[in-house]
C-alpha positions in Angstrom: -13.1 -44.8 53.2 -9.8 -45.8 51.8 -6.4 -44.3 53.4 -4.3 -43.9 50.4 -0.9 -44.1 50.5 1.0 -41.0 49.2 2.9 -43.2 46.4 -0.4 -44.4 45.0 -2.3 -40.4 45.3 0.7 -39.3 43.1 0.0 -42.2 40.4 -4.0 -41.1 40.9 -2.6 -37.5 40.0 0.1 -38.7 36.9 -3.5 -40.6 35.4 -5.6 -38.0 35.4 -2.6 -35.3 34.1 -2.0 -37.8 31.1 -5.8 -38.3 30.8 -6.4 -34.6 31.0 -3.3 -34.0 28.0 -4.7 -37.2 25.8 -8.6 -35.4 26.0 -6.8 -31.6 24.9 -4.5 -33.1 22.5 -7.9 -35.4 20.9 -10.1 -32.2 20.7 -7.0 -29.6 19.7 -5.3 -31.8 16.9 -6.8 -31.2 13.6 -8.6 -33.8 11.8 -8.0 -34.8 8.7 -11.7 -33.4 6.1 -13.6 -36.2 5.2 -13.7 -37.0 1.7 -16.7 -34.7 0.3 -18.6 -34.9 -3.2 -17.9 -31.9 -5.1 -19.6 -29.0 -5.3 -20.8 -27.8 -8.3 -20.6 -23.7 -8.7 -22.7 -21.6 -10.3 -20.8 -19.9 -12.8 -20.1 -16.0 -11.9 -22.2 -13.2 -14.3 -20.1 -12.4 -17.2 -20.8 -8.5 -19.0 -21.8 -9.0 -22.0 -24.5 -8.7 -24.5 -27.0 -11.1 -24.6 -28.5 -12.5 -27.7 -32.2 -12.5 -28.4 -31.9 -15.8 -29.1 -29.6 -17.4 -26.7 -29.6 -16.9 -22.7 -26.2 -17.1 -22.4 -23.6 -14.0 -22.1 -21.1 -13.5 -24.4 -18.3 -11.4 -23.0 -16.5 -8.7 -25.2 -12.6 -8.7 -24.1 -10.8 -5.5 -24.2 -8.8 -4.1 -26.6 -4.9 -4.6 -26.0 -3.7 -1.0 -25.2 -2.4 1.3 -27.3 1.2 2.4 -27.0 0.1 6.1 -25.9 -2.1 4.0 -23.4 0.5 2.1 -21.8 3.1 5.7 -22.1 0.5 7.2 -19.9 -0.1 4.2 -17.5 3.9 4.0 -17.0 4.1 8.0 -16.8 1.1 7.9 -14.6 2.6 4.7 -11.7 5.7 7.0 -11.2 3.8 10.1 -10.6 1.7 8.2 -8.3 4.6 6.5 -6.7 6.7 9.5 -5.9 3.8 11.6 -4.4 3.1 9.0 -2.1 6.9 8.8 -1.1 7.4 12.7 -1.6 4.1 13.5 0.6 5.0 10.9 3.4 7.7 11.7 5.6 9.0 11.6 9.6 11.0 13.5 11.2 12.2 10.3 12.6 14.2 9.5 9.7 17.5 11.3 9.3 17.1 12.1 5.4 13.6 12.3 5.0 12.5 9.7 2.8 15.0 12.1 0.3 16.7 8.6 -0.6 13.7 6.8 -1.6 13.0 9.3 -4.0 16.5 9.5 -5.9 15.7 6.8 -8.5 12.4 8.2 -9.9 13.7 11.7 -10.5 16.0 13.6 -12.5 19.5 15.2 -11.9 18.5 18.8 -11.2 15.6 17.2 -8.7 17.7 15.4 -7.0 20.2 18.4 -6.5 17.1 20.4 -5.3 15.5 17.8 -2.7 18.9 17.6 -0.8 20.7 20.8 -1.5 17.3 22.8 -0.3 14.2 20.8 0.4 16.3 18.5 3.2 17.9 21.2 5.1 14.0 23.1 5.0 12.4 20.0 5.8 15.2 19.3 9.1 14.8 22.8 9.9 11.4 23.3 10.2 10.7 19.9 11.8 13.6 19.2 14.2 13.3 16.7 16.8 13.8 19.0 19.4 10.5 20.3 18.4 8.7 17.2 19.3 7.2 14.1 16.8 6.3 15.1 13.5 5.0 12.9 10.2 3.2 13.5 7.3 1.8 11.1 5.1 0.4 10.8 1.8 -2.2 8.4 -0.3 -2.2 9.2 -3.6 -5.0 7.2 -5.3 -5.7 9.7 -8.4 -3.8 11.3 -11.2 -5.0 13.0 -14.1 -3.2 14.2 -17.4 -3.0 17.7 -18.1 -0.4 17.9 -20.4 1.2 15.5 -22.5 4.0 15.2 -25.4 6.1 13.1 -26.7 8.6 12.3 -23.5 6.9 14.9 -21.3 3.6 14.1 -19.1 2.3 16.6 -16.6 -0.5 15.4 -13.9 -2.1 16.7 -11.2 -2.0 13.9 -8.5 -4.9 14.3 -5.7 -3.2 13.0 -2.4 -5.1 12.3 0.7 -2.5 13.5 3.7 -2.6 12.9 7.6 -0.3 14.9 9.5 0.5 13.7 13.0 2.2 16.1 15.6 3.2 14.9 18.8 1.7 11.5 19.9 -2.0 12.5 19.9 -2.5 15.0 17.1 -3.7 14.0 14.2 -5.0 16.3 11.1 -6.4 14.7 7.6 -6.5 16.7 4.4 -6.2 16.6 0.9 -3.7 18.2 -1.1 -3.2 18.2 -4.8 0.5 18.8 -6.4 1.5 19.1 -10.4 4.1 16.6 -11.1 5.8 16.7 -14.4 7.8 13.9 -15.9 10.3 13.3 -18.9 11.2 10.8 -20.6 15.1 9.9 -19.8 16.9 6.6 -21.5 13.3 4.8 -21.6 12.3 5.6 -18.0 9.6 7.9 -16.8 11.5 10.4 -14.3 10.0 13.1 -12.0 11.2 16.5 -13.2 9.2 18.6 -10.9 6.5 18.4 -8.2 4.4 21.8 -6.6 2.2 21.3 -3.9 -1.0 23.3 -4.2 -3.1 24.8 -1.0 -4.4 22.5 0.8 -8.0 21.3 1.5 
């Protein structure tokens, strides 16, 4: 056997470190794709009606929306919107999501959510009385009333109230929101949460 010397076992070690590195950085680096032919796709099922005398699908497009259609769909995003930031709330924050809301509603709202609903809301769910938070999903709204600048929905939220670090209870609630139309923009006027199921 060979005596090394200890000059020439730490050049031994330095090799197989750098070989050890070149071997990672060879397996880790990516490498470039090679060059492939292209694929050709099948094309994706279009609805349509078929003719009797061709295979192929025609597709029918759909009709631009009407301007009570788009009044609705604008009406019916803010509703949405403002049940979802109405419903969801912590008592974490100082205001209550109250601030999120101003924007989307009207004057007397406003007045309401932070001259009464705020001080309930602090009240009831201090932090002194441990972690609270509601939340609220509110994937469905559905016109019950409507007139020109006025829309009232009822907006189906799906809610998940969380007290203390381990409770956690899911319902669904519904609440009648009704909007008016203010210089062009769809504002919240009034919101009642029903029971809850």
């Amino acid at each position: 056997m060979i005596a090394l010397t200890p000059k020439q076992r730490l050049l031994i070690l330095l090799a197989l470190i750098i070989l050890i590195l070149a071997l990672i950085l060879y397996f880790a680096w990516p490498k470039s794709n090679p060059i492939q032919a292209p694929i050709k796709q099948a094309s994706a099922p279009t609805a349509g009606v078929k003719s009797s005398q061709s295979a192929t699908a025609t597709t029918n497009p759909l009709p631009p929306a009407t301007p009570e259609e788009k009044k609705s769909a604008e009406a019916k995003l803010v509703a949405l919107t403002f049940v979802e930031r109405f419903g969801t709330f912590s008592n974490d924050s100082a205001d209550f999501n109250v601030s999120a809301l101003k924007p989307m509603v009207t004057d007397a709202l406003n007045t309401w959510l932070n001259n009464t609903y705020l001080p309930q809301q602090q009240a009831l769910y201090s932090q002194d009385k441990g972690f609270y938070r509601l939340t609220a999903i509110a994937p469905v709204a559905d016109v019950l009333e409507e007139r020109d600048g006025f829309v009232k929905f009822e907006v189906s939220a799906q809610r998940v109230e969380t007290k203390g670090p381990d409770s956690e209870k899911k319902f669904l609630q519904n609440i009648i929101v009704e909007l008016v139309k203010s210089n062009n923009d769809w504002l919240v006027n009034s919101a009642y949460w029903q029971a809850r199921r």
